[in-house]
C-alpha positions in Angstrom: 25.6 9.7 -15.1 25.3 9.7 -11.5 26.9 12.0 -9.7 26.9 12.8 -5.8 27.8 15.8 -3.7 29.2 15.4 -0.1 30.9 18.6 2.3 29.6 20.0 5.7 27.2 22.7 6.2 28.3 25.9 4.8 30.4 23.9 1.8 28.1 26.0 -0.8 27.1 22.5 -2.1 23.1 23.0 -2.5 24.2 26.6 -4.2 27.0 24.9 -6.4 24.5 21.9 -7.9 22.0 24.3 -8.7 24.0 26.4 -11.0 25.9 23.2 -12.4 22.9 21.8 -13.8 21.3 24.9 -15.0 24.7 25.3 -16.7 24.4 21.3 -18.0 20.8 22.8 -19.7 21.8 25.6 -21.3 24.3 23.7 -22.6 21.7 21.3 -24.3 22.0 18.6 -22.4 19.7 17.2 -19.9 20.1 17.6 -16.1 18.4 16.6 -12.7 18.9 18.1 -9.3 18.1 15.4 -6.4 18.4 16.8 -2.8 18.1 14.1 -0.2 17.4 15.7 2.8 17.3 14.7 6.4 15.2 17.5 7.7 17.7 18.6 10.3 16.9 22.1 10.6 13.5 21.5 10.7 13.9 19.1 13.9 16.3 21.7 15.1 13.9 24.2 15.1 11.3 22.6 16.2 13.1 21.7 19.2 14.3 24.8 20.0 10.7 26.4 19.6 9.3 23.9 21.7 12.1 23.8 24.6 11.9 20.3 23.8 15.2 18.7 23.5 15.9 15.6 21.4 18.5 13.2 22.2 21.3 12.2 19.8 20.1 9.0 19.4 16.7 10.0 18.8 17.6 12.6 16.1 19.7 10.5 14.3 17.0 7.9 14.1 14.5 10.3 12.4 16.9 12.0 10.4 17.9 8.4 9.2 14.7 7.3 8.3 13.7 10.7 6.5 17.1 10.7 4.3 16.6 7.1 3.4 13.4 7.1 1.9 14.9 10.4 0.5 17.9 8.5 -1.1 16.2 5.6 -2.2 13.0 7.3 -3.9 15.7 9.9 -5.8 17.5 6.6 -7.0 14.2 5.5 -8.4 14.2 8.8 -10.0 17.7 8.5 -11.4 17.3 5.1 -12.6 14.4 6.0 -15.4 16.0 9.3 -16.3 18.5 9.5 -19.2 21.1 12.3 -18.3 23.0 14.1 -15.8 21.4 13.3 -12.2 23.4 15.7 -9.2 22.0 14.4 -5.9 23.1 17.1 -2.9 24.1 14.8 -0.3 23.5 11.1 0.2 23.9 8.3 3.1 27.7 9.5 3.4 26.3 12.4 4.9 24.1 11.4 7.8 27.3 8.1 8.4 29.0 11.3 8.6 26.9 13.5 11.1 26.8 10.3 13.6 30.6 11.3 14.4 29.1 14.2 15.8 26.7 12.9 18.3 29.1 10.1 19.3 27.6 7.3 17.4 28.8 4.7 15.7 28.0 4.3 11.7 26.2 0.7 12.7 25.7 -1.7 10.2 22.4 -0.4 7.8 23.7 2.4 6.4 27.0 0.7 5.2 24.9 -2.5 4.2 22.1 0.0 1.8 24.9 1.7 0.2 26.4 -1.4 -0.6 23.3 -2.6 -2.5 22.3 0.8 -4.4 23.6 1.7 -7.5 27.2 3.1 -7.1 27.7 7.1 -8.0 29.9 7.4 -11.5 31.6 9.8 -9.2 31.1 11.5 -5.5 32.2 14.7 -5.4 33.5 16.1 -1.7 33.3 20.2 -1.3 36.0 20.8 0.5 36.3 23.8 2.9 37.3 25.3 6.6 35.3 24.6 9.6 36.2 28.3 10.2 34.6 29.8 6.3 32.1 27.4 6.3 30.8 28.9 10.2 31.3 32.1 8.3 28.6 31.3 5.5 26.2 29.8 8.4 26.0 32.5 10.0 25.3 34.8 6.9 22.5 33.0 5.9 21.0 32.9 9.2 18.9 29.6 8.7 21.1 27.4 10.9 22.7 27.2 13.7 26.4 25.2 14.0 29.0 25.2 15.8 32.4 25.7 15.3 32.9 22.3 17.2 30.2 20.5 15.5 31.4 21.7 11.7 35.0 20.4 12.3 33.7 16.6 14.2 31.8 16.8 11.2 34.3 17.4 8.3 36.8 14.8 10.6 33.7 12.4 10.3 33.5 12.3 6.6 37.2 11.7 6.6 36.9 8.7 8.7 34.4 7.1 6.4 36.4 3.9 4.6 34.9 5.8 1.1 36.3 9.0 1.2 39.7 8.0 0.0 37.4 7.4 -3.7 35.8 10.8 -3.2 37.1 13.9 -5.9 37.4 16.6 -3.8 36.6 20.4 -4.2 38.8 23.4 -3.5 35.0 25.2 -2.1 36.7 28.2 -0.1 36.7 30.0 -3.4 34.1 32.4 -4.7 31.3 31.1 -6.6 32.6 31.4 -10.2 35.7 29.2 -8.9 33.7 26.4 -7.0 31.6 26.0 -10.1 34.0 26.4 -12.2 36.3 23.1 -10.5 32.8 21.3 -10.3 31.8 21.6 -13.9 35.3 20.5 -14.6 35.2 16.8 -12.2 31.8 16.4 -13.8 33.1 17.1 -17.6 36.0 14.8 -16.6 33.8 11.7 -15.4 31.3 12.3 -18.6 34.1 11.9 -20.7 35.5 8.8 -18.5 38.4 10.8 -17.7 38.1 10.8 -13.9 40.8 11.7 -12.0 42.2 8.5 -9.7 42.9 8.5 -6.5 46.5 8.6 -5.3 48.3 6.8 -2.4 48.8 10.2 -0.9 44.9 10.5 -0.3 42.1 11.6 -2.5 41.7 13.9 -5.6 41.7 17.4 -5.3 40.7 19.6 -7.9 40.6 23.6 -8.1 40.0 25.6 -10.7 42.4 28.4 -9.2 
């Protein structure tokens, strides 16, 4: 079972995958956390540090390169294991972050995801642009915008696959958010996934 998590920064989705497959192990069952990185806040950093700016196009050309090695060695990975395999984002995610900087989602990205194995289910945290700036801002590791968080969340709606994504009530408290993940995972295990309606995606809560 495949299972991928999408959501902007802030969507509690790193936090959220952790304690869903340590719950999956205590239950007795076997579980793998895949994080498929871009190394965005690195670069960010870096640039900032240096007073070296990088240009939109460049960024998105490393960040590209770094989360597709990332995606395609955690496919390997998820291909020889036999069990629950949560990857924490995926090549929705930087198709996504390209609405940001203005670019266009060109023709790789669509053409890889086309040719690796599809998810059992992608799972879409969904949450504010407003909360989500909130939790940045906590943590104090990143540094978003307001602007940037909602082009982002209005770029993974554009994307032709979110209409097939489950999606999250993630404004809750932590409890909740797991609480509606563990449930659209359970579902899909037990091939009782949700469809999609006309009206637009699933959305699941556990309020």
């Amino acid at each position: 079972m495949l299972i991928v998590l999408t959501g902007i920064d802030g969507a509690g989705k790193t936090t959220a995958a952790r304690a869903a497959v340590e719950v999956a192990r205590l239950a007795g069952g076997k579980a793998l956390l895949l994080r498929n990185h871009a190394g965005r806040r690195n670069m960010s950093q870096w640039s900032e540090r240096s007073g070296i700016p990088l240009s939109p196009r460049l960024a998105d050309a490393l960040e590209t390169v770094i989360r597709t090695v990332n995606v395609l060695v955690s496919h390997a990975r998820a291909r020889s294991y036999s069990g629950l395999v949560v990857m924490d984002r995926h090549l929705y995610c930087q198709m996504a972050l390209r609405s940001v900087r203005g670019l266009p989602h060109g023709r790789f990205l669509p053409w890889l995801l086309k040719r690796l194995p599809a998810p059992d289910l992608v799972i879409h945290f969904d949450v504010t642009p407003e909360q989500a700036l909130e939790r940045v801002l906590l943590r104090g590791t990143d540094s978003e915008t307001l602007e940037e968080l909602t082009a982002l969340s209005e770029g993974y709606r554009a994307l032709p696959e979110f209409p097939g994504f489950v999606r999250i009530d993630a404004g809750g408290g932590h409890d909740e958010v797991l609480a509606a993940l563990t449930a659209a995972i359970s579902a899909a295990t037990s091939t009782a996934i949700p469809e999609t309606s006309a009206a637009g995606p699933t959305r699941i809560s556990a309020k």
